[in-house]
N, C-alpha and C positions, 0 to 999 in steps of 0.2 A: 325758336321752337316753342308752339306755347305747350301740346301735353306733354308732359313728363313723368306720363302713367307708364309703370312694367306690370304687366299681367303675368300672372304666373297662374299655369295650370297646371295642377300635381294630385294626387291623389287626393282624396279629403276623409269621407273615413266619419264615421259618427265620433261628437266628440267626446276623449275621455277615453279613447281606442288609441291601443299602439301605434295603430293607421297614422291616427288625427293626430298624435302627439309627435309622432316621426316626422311627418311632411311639415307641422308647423315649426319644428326644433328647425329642420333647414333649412326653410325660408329665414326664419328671424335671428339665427344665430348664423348665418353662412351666405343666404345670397344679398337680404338687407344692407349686413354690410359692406360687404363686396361692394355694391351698387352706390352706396352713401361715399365710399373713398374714391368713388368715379367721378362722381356730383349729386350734393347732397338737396338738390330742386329736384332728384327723382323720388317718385313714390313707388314704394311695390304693394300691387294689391293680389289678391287671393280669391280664388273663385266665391270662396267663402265667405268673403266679406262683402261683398256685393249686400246693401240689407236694402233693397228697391221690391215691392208687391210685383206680383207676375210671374212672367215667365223667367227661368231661372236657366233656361238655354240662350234664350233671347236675349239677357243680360249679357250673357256670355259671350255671345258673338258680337253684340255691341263693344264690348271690352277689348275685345280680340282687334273689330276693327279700328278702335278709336286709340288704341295704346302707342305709344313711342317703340316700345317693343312687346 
């Protein structure tokens, strides 16, 4: 298996917002590890993390398609 991208779509939320601070606490304190005690060659990324110029939907459906999960 060469990607060992997990995308995660979740709320995002401007940051500095209870939004942004809730959905990033979950990711990195609950599914990251989850994931890492699975096998630690996966990556979890965040819509948000995406930092690529353009379109910022079109990253997203890139991601979507190109991810292991």
């Amino acid at each position: 298996m060469k990607n060992k991208t997990i995308f995660i779509i979740t709320p995002i939320g401007k940051k500095g917002t209870d939004t942004y601070n809730k959905y990033l606490a979950i990711c990195k304190d609950l599914i990251e590890p989850t994931v890492k005690s699975v096998d630690n060659d996966f990556k979890v990324v965040r819509a948000d993390q995406i930092a690529k110029p353009g379109s910022f939907v079109k990253d997203i459906l890139e991601h979507i398609r190109n991810s292991y999960i």
